[in-house]
PAZA-740740 format. One record per residue (C-alpha): residue in one letter; x, y, z. Coordinates in steps of 0.001 Angstrom, whole numbers, plus 500000, padded with zeros to 6 digits. Example, Ala and Ser with C-alpha at 12.3 -4.5 7.8 and 13.67 -1.06 7.14 Angstrom:
REM PAZA-740740
A512300495500507800/S513670498940507140/
***
This chain:
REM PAZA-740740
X503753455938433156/X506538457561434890/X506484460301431198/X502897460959432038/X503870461745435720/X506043464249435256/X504190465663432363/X501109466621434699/X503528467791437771/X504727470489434928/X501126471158434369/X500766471969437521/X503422473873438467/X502780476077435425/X499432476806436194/X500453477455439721/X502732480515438525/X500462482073436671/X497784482165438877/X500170483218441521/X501401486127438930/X497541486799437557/X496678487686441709/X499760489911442154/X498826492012439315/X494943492037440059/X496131493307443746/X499234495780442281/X497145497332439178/X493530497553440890/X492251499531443887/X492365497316446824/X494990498338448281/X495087497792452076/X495360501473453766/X498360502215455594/X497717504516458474/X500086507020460493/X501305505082463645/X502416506286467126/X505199505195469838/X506797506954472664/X509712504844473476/X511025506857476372/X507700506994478163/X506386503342480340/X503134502429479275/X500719501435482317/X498361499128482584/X497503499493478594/X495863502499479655/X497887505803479814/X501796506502479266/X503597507516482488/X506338510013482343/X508312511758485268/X506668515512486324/X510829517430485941/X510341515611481686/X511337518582479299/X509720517142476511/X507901514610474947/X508990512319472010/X506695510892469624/X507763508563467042/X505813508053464043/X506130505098461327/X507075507711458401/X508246510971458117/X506260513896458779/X505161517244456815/X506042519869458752/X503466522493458042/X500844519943459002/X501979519492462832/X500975522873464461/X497078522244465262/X496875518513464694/X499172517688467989/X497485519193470734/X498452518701474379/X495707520014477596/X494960518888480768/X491945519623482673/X492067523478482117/X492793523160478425/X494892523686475688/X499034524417476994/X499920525199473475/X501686528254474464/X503954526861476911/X505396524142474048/X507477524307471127/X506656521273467990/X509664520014466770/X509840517883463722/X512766515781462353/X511919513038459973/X509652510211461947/X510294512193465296/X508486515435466861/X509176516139469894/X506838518199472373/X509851520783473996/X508055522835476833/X509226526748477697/X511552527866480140/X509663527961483272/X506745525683482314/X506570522705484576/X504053519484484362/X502361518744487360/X503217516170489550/X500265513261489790/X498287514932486885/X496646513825483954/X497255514992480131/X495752514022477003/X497735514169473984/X495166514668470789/X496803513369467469/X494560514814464395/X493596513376460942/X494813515840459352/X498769515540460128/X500402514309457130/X503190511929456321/X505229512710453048/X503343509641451574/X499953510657452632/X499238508824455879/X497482510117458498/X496004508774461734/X493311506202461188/X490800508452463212/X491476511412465348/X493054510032468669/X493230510897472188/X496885509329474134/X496438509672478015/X499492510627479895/X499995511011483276/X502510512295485730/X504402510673488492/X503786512394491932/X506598514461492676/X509139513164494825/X508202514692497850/X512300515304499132/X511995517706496406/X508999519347497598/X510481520534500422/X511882523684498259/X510160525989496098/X506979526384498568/X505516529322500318/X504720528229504327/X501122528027505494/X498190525556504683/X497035526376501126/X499484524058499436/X499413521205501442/X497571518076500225/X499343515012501184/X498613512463503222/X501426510907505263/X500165506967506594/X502429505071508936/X501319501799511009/X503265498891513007/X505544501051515029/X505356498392518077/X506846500272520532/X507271498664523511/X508389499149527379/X511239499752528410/X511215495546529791/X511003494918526455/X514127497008525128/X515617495606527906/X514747492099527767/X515206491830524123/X511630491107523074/X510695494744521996/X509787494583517818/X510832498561517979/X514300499368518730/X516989500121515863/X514590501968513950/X513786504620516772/X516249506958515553/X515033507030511588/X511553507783513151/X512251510373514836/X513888511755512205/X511190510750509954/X508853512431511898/X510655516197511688/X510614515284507956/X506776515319508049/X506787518392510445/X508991520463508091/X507287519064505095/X505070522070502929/X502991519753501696/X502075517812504534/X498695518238505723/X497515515221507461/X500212512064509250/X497426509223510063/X498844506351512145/X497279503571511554/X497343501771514633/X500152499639516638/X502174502260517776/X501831500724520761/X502491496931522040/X500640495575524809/X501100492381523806/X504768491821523033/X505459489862526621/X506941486716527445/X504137484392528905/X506079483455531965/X506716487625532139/X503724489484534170/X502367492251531776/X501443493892535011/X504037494753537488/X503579497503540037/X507395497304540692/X507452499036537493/X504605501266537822/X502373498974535374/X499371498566536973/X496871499027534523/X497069499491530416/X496811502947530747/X499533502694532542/X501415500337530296/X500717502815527535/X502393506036529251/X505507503617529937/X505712503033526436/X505349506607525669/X507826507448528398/X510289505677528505/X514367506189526991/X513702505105523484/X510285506226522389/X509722509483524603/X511716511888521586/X508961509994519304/X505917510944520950/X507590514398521694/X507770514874518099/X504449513686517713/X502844515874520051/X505554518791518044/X503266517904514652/X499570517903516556/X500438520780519090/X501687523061515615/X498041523312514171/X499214523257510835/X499350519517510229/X496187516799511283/X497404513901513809/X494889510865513132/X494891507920515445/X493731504675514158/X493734501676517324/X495007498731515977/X494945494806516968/X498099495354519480/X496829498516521148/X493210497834520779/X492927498240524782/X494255501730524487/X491560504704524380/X490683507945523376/X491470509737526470/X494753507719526980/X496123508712523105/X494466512495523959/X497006513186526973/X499701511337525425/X499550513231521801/X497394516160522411/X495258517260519871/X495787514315518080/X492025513283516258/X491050509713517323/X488909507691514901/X487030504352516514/X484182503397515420/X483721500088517438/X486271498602520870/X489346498179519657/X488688499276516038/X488525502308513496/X488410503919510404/X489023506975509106/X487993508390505694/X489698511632505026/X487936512533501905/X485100510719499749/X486203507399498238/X489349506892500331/X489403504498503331/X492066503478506205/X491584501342508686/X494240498920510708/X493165496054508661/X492257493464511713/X489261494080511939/X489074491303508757/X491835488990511240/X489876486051512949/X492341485796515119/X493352488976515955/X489970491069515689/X488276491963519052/X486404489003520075/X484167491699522665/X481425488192522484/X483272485447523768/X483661487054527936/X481796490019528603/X483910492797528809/X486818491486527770/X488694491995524124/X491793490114523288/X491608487399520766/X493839483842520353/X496202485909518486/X497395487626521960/X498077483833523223/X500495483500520038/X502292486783520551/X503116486265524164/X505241483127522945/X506448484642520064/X507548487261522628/X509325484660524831/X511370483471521296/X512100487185520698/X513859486991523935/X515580483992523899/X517105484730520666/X517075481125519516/X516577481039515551/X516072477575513756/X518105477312511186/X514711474501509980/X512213475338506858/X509432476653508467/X506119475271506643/X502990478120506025/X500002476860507481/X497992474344505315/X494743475088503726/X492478472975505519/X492152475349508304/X489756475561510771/X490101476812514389/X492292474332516075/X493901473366513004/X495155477173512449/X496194478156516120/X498086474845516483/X499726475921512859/X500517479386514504/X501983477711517600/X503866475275515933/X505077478141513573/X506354480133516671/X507933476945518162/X509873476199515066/X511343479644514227/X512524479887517812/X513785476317518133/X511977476370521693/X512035473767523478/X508336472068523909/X509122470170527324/X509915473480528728/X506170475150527957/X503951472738528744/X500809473740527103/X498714472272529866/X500801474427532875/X499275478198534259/X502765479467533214/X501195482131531009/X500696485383533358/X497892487726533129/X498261490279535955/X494699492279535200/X495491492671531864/X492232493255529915/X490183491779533341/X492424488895533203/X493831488041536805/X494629484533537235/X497657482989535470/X496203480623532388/X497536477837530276/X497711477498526921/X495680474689526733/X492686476735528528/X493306479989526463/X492399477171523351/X489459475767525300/X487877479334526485/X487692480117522374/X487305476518520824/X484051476534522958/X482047478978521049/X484096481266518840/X483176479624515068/X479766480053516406/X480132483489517478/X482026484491514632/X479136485909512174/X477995487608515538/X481171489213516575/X481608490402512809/X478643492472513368/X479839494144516416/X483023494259514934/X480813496496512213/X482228494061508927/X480543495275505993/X480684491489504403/X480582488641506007/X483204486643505829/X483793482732506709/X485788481470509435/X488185480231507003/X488337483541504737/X489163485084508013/X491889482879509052/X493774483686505623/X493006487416506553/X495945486730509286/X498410486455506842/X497522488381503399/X495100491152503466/X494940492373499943/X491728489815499803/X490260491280502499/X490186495223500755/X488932493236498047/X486013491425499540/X484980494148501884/X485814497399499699/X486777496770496422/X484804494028494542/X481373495868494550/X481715498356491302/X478376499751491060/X478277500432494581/X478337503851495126/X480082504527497994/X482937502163497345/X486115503282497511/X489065503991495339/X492078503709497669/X492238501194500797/X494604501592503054/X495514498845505160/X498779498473507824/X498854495076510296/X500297492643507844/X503529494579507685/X503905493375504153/X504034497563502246/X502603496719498724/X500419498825496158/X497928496815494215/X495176497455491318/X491763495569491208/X490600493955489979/X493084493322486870/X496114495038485724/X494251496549482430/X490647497406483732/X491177498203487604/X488631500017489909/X490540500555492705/X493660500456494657/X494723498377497740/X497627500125499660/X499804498702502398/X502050500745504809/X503882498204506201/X506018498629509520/X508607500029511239/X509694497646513325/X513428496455513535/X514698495088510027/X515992491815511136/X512176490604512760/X510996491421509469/X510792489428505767/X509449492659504333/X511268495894503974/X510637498402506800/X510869502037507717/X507937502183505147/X505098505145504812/X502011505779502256/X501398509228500577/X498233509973499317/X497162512542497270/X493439513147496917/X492449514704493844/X489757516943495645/X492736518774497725/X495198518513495179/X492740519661491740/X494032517087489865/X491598514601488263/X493533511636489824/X493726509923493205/X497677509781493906/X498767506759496448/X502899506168496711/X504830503832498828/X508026504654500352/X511069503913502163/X512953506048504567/X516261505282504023/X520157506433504840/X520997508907501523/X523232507329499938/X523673509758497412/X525150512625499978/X526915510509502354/X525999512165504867/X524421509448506974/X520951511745506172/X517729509529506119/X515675510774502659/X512449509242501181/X512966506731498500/X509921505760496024/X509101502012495636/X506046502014493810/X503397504638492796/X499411503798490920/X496683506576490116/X492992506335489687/X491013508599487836/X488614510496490637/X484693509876489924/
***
């Protein structure tokens, strides 16, 4: 039995081999081979969002590796790189060597900063074994924006040039109480504004500097601390706005600013935001003349400086910092004002918990959220709770937005509890929302706006007026986003961030947007870059420069 085992395991084994050996020669002699096609990489260049191949605008050349070596006289006229305008073919030397030709542009050519290039690869370049491209091909490359420190050389003065778009938001100055009391979120960073802000003046390429709102702070004041005081000449926000303006620390800043909009060569735009929503047009007119201010409902704005690009503050999305104009008549300020003037009175006491503080939970409704925000406030403080009742008229008003009598926390919860989840699809019309959202997609808005450009701007595709770029500020949080995914995105979600003092904030500050429109610049993308204005520590010099952080581009429809 066991002979007649192995016997048939030889059998099979033997006709295994030459069946294997019969299909290796059928394959070998016949004509089926597989084809073998010409293959491209460029391993010096980033490739973005499987789309297009970024490379810096100061690159030389351009390397392009192939998977076999190349015939020479079949490169010139079947590698082919144009922009918009056409064929650059003069201003480029082919050089081949092997698997590697390299694109080596003349002396004095330059690539464009922010542009787009299309590298064509024809069927008709050869290896030395035949291959060739599987079909003619098209690679899209595009250009980083130039740095704009190195844009300050090389430029003729005057207007023509200019196409950028310089967005800053969250300044917070306050009062000169608040400097001196210690609650002010604007202090350290006064003198890298200023300095930031003869950057923009003496930029070329500056056209436009659009603030997107809290420059001011209104509400950055103890509770137990009258916003009010005519022993300091605060009777009234208008008022409370030229102290801020005025006073030691912020005057060079609003000199400079009224340098830029006086110089008619460079746009001021004034977007209110949530902490100066009370301020108005003629108060930011006589405190930065000529300055253009953009509202387009109490305590809100937009601005749109070209087709498909929007700014706005961004709390206009914020349940509970929004203008809530419906819940007493004539009156503005929302719970979130409530919040701030404790978070002020931690600011001044200085008292940091060393405890884990907790986000807010995701059940959230109205009382739920602002006892979430309290408690928040409370905790990174370490404040003690005996010492603010919530239930005592310890919080002063002083005529602040109508408000006269002194209130209580407790009250300030009642007066919105009462009517303000019913209101809300209401006020969100006043408020001009474009979709409504739900109390509880309007809570999260407090905390993370990149939903909010999504759900308001960005989601709608076919829509025809939706933008490309949206440019947000009030979270503080600078970020650049794509939508909807990494690989197929429609649009762009930009954040400025702040520049209030680095320690109050988790996020870097001293942040700024450019934006580069393609309809001022000629290119056929939409440029938006986020930056840092930081010491240079290349000179040592104790110099502030710009430093990029992050940089997308959207083809312009």
């Amino acid at each position: 039995m066991k002979k007649n085992t192995n016997f048939f395991v030889a059998i099979f084994i033997l006709n295994f081999i030459i069946l294997t050996q019969f299909s290796c020669n059928n394959n070998t002699e016949g004509n089926d081979i597989l084809p073998v096609y010409l293959e491209t990489s460029f391993p010096l260049l980033e490739l973005k969002h499987e789309q297009y191949f970024q490379l810096d605008n100061d690159s030389r050349s351009i390397e392009i590796v192939f998977n076999d070596d190349i015939v020479k006289s079949t490169v010139e006229g079947n590698i082919i790189l144009s922009d918009k305008n056409g064929s650059l073919i003069d201003n480029y030397k082919l050089i081949t060597d092997g698997k590697l030709v390299t694109i080596r542009f003349i002396e004095g050519f330059n690539l464009q900063g922010g542009w787009k290039y299309n590298l064509k690869i024809n069927e008709n370049l050869l290896s030395l074994t035949g291959f060739h491209v599987k079909e003619n091909m098209v690679v899209e490359l595009r250009t980083l924006s130039r740095n704009i420190h190195d844009q300050l050389t090389g430029y003729q003065g005057g207007t023509s040039n200019r196409t950028l778009i310089a967005c800053i938001s969250d300044i917070h100055c306050g009062d000169q109480r608040a400097i001196d009391g210690n609650y002010s979120w604007f202090n350290k960073n006064a003198v890298a504004l200023a300095d930031y802000l003869d950057y923009v003046k003496n930029h070329p390429k500056i056209k436009q500097l659009v603030i997107m709102g809290d420059l001011f702070d209104e509400w950055m004041v103890p509770y137990n601390r009258k916003p009010f005081d005519s022993a300091v000449n605060i009777t009234n926000s208008k008022e409370y706005f030229k102290a801020i303006a005025g006073n030691s620390t912020n005057k060079p800043i609003f000199d400079k600013l009224s340098e830029i909009s006086n110089g008619g060569i460079i746009d001021v735009i004034y977007i209110p935001g949530n902490h100066d929503m009370l301020v108005t047009q003629d108060v930011i007119e006589e405190l930065i003349p000529n300055v253009q201010w953009m509202s387009d409902a109490q305590g809100l704005g937009k601005y749109n400086p070209v087709d498909k690009i929007h700014m706005e503050h961004g709390h206009r999305f914020d349940f509970f910092n929004c203008p809530q104009s419906l819940i007493n008549e004539g009156q503005l300020l929302p719970p979130g004002y409530f919040v701030t003037r404790l978070y002020a009175s931690g600011l001044a006491t200085r008292n940091p918990s060393t405890k884990e503080v907790q986000s807010v939970d995701s059940d959230i409704e109205f009382i739920t959220a602002w006892s979430a925000a309290f408690g928040y406030t409370i905790s990174k403080f370490n404040l003690d709770i005996d010492t603010i009742p919530m239930n005592s008229t310890m919080v002063k008003m002083t005529g602040i937005d109508g408000y006269f009598s002194d209130m209580t926390f407790d009250s300030a919860l009642a007066m919105y509890d009462a009517d303000i989840e019913e209101l809300w699809k209401q006020t969100q019309v006043v408020n001009q929302v474009p979709n409504s959202l739900s109390v509880f997609l309007a809570i999260l808005n407090g905390t993370y706006l990149y939903g909010a450009a999504l759900y308001e701007y960005l989601a709608d595709y076919f829509a025809t007026d939706q933008p490309l770029i949206v440019a947000f500020g009030h979270s503080h949080e600078p970020e650049i986003n794509v939508f909807p995914s990494e690989i197929y995105y429609t649009g762009i979600y930009a954040n400025s961030g702040s520049w209030i003092d680095p320690s109050e904030s988790k996020y870097n500050t001293r942040t700024f947007l450019i934006i580069n429109p393609a309809l001022w610049s000629g290119s056929e993308l939409d440029v938006v870059s986020l930056y840092q204005y930081n010491v240079d520590s290349d000179s040592g010099s104790g110099d502030y420069k710009p430093y990029m952080i992050k940089e997308e581009s959207i083809k312009n429809k």
